[in-house]
N, C-alpha and C positions, 0 to 999 in steps of 0.2 A: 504493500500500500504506500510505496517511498514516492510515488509521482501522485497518487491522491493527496498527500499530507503537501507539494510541493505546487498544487495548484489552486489547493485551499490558502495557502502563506499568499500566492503570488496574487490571488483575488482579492483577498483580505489587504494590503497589504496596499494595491491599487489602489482600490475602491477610496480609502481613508486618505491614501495620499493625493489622489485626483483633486478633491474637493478641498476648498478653504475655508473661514474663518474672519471674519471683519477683525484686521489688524489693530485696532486702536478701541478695541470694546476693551474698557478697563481694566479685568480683570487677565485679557490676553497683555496687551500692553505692558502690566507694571511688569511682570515675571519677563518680558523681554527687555525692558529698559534695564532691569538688574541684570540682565547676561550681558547688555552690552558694556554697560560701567565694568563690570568685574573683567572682560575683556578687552575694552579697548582702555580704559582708565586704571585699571588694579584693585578702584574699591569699589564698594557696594550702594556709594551713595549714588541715586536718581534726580539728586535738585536739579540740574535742567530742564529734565520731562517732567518733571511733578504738576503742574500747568493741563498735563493732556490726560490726568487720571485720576479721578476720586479714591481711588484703594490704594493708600500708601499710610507710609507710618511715620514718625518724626520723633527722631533721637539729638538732643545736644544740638535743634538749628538745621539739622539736613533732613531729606527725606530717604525715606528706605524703601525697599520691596516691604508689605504687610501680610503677606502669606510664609507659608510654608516652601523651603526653598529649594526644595528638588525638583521642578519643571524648571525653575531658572537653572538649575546646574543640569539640568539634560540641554536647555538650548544653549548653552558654553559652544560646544562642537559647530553648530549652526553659522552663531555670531564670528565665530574664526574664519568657518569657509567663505561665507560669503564676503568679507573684507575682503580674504586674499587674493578671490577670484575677482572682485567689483574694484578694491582698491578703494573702496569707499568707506569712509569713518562719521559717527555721527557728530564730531566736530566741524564740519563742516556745514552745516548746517546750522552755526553758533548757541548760543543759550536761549533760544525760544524756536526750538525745532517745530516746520510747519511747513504745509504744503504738499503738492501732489508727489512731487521727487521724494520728498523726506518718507511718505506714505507708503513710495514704492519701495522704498529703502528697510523699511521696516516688516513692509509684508514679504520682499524676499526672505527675512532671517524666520520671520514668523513659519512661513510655508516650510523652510528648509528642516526647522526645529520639530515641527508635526510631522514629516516625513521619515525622520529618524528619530522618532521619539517615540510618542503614543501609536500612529501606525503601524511602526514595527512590531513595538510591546504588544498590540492588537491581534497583529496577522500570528505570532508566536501563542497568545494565549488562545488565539484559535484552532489552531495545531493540537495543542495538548488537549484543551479542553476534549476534542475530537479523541486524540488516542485515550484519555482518562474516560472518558464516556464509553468507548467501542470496547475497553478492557472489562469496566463496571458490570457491562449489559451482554457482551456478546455480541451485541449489534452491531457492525459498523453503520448502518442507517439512524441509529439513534446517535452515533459520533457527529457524523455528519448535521444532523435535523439540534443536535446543542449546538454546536459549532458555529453552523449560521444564525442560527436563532440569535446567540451571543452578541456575535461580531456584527452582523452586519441587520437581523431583525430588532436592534433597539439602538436607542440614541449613544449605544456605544460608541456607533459607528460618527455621528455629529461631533460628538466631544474627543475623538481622534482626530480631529483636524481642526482642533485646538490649542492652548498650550495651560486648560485646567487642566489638575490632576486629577478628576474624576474617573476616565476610562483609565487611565495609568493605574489608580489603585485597583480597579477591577481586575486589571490584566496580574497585577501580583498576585491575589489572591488565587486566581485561574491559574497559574505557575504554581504555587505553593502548593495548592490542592494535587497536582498532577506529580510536583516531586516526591511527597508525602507518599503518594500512592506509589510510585513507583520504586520509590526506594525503598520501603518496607515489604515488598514480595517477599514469599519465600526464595531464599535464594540469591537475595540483590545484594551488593557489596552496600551501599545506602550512602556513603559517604559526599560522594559528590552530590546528589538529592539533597542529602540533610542540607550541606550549605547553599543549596538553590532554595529549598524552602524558605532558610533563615535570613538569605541575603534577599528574595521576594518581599519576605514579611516584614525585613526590616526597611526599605526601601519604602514599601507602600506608608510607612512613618514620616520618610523626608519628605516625602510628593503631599501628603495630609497628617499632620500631629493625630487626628483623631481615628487614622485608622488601625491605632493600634486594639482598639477596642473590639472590632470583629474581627481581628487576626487569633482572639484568645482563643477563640471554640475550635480556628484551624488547628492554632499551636495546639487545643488539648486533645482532638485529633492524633495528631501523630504522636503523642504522647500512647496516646491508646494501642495503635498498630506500632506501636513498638513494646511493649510491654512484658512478650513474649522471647525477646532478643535478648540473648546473653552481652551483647555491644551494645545497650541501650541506652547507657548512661555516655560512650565514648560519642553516639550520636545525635543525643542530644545539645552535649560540649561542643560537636562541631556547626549544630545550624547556632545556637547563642552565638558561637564566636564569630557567625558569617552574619549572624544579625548585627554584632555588636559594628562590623566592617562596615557594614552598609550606612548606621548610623555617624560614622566619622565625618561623612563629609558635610551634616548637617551643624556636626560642632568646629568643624573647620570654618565652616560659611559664615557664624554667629562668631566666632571669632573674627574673622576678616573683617565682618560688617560691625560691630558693635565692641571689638575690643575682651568679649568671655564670650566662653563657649555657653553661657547656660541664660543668654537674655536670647526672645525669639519674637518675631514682625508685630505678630497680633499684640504683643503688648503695648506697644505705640501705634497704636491702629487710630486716624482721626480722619473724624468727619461720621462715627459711625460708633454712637456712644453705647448701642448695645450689645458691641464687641469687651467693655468692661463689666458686663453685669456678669453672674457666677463663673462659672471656668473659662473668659475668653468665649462668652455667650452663649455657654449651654447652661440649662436649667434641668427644668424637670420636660418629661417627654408632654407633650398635649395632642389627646384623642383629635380635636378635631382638626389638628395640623396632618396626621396620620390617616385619616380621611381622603383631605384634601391630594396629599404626593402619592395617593394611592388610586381614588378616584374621579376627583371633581375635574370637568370640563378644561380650566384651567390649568393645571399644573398632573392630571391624574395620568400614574405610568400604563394603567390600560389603555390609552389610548395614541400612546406613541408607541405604545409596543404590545399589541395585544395578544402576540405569540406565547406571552410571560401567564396569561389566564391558567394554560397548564401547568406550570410549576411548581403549585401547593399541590395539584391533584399530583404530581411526580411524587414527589418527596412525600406526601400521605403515605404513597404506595411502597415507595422502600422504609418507610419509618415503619408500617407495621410484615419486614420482611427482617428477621436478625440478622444475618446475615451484613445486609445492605443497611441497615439502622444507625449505627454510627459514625457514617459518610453523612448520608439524611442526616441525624443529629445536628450534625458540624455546620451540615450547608442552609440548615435552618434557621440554627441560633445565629449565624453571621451574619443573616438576612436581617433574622428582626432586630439584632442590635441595629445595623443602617440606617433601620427604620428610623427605631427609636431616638436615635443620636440626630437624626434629619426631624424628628417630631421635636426635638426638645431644645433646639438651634433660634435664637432670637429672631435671627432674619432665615426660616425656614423654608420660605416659599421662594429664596434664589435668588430674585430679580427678575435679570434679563435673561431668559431660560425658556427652551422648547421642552417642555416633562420638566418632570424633579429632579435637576440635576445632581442634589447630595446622596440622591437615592440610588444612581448610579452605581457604585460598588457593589451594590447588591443584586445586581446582576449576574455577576461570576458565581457564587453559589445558587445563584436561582438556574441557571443554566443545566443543573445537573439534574434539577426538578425535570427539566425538558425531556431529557434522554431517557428519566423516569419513565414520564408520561408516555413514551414511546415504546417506552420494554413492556408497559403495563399494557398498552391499545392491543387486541387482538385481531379486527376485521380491517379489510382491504378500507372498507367505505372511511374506518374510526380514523386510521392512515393516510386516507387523502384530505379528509378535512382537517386533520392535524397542517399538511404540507401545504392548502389551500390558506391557512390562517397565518405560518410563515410567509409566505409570499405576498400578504396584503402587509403583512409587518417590515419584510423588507422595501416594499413599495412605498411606503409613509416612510422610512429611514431613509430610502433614498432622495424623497423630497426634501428631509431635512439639513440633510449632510450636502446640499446641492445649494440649497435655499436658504435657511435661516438656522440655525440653533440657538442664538440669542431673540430668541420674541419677546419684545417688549410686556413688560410683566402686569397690564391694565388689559391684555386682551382679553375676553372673557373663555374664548374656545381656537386658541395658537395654534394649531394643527390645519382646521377649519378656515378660519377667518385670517389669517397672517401668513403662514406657510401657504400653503395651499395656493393661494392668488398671485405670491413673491414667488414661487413655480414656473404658475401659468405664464405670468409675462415676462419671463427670461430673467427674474433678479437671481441666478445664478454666481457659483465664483468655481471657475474650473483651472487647472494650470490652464488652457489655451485661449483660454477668453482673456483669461489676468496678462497674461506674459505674451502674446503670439499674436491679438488681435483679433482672434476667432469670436463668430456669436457666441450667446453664451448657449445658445440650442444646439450648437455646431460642438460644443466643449462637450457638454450631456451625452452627444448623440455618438462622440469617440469611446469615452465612457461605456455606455450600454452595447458597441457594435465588439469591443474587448473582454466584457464583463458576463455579459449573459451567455456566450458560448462556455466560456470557463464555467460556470456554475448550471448550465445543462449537462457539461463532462459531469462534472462531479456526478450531477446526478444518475449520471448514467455510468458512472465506475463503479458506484457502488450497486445500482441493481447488478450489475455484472460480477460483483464481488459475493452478493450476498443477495440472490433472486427473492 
């Protein structure tokens, strides 16, 4: 199955990379203006762009990045290549950077930074998710039906071709999950696994402080499938010690930028006072915020991704199989903590956001719900309306990842009434529309004429694999 997992990456992988991102929506912005200081200046302060972005933080008179700093250190690589290759510095554009050139200046490093960054992470947690599912089930049709579901049937696919860490933490957890498993078989040496999970889990920490809260059910996961190993303790030492790695560059950064490693953005977070209320603005969780990222018109994940409807019925189904029950367990609890951490979040409903964007992580474990639901369907007919309800999910993901992801957060039904019309009239962002001069229906139509053969293959590798 080496050329199905190799055209799953390269679809996945496209698909995220084709599509952009409005350069200068705040939240993409600050996390690039801190790659570029840290690259073309050495420090971490943003005072010349602070002017083009609400989300920033202020230490001692300068401004800083206000998030969590691992999408800026994934776009380090980005901001290098493109200087080297453009020659271009954002000093030159003096201390009130503005305009179309500055614009284009920025969405190159933006595009570049989502190309090798979240896409990648993407098209790789597609990969496993797929062998971790085909291992689970038996199926490789159920690898396949999470796989896509995952990557490309939910705003995963949007938020890759971005530079939040939303899809980035999803994608760890979907790696962790898959090292976990594989390295504890009978039989598997586990060691490299162990520090893929640890270096996943601890990573999806830099990218979000808060995800370490649904990484615990992963971490006590493999605590579980290991338990049984006379090496259990030597591998747990080693994912700690690839976690603790991962977490370096986070006190590296806090160093750099603030002089200790143990002050972090959100604490000088201004303009945004209910960033100061309990932990950096989590409180207590609220039903009707959970509601809301769950189902209402506005913000609810059934309807950017209504593939996801099946994933409690998955996971029901291996939660009451033993076997399968402490996979289920893991992928449950890490669910509804997301939930709950996005329920109990001051500014909960996002903003400018197509779905609930905090609620993202919670995907990677919902996915495995998918492959459930598919080991569990028995008739031809239960099977195609399974594949019939992917495919209107990737159809709405692909309007969004083409069209908007930031929807203005007054819409009352963003899928509908904002997406949906930013579609129909070409408000598009494609590589050949942005960079080439192409329509943007002409950018789409390269997309779909390279995209949909790859994902008929698939489909048709595996009836061939598995009739």
């Amino acid at each position: 199955m080496r050329d199905l997992r190799i055209v799953l990456f390269a679809l996945v992988w496209f698909s995220c990379a084709w599509f952009g991102s409005w350069e200068l929506n705040p939240n993409n912005a600050t996390r690039m203006f801190a790659a570029i200081s840290l690259v073309e200046d050495g420090d971490a302060t943003i005072d010349e762009f602070a002017p083009l972005t609400i989300d920033k933080a202020s230490f001692d008179g300068h401004a800083y990045l206000d998030k969590a700093p691992g999408m800026t250190l994934m776009a380090l690589p980005a901001v290098w290549i493109a200087d080297a290759a453009t020659g271009m510095r954002a000093t030159r554009f003096g201390n009130a950077p503005a305009g179309p050139e500055f614009e284009r200046y920025l969405r190159l490093r933006t595009r570049i930074a989502a190309a090798i960054g979240p896409a990648l992470l993407t098209a790789l947690a597609a990969v496993l998710l797929f062998d971790l599912a085909a291992g689970l089930t038996g199926s490789v049709a159920a690898g396949l039906f999470a796989a896509l579901g995952y990557a490309l049937g939910t705003p995963v696919w949007g938020w890759s071709t971005t530079l939040l860490g939303h899809a980035v933490v999803a994608d760890c957890y979907a790696i962790a999950f898959w090292a976990i498993w594989r390295g504890s078989r009978p039989g598997a040496q586990g060691a490299g696994a162990a520090a893929l999970a640890g270096a996943a889990l601890g990573w999806a920490v830099v990218v979000e402080h808060q995800a370490v809260l649904a990484a615990v059910p992963i971490a006590g996961w493999a605590l579980w499938r290991l338990r049984d190993r006379p090496d259990r303790l030597r591998l747990a030492g080693v994912a700690i010690a690839a976690g603790v790695v991962a977490l370096l560059p986070l006190a590296l950064y806090n160093f750099v930028a603030f002089g200790t490693p143990f002050r972090v953005g959100y604490s000088g977070v201004v303009g945004w006072e209910g960033m100061h209320q309990g932990l950096f603005g989590l409180g207590w969780p609220r039903l009707y915020a959970m509601r809301a990222v769950l189902l209402s018109f506005q913000l609810g994940l059934i309807w950017v991704a209504p593939v996801l409807l099946l994933a409690p019925l998955g996971l029901w189904y291996w939660l009451r199989r033993p076997p399968l029950r402490p996979v289920a367990l893991a992928a449950t609890l890490s669910a509804l903590i997301v939930l709950l951490v996005n329920a109990a979040y001051v500014y909960w409903d996002g903003g400018n956001t197509t779905g609930p964007r905090f609620l993202i992580p919670a995907v990677a474990p919902l996915a495995l719900g998918l492959a459930a639901e598919w080991m569990r369907a028995g008739g031809r007919g239960e099977r195609i309306a399974m594949s019939l309800l992917l495919t209107l999910s990737i159809a709405i993901n692909a309007m969004i990842a083409a069209a908007e992801i930031f929807a203005p957060p007054l819409v009352i039904f963003p899928i509908w009434q904002w997406v949906r019309p930013a579609f129909l009239r070409g408000g598009l962002r494609t590589v050949p529309n942005e960079w080439f001069g192409w329509t943007p229906w002409a950018g789409f139509g390269v997309w779909a004429v390279l995209a949909l053969p790859m994902l008929g293959w698939l489909v048709w590798r595996v009836r061939r694999v598995q009739p």
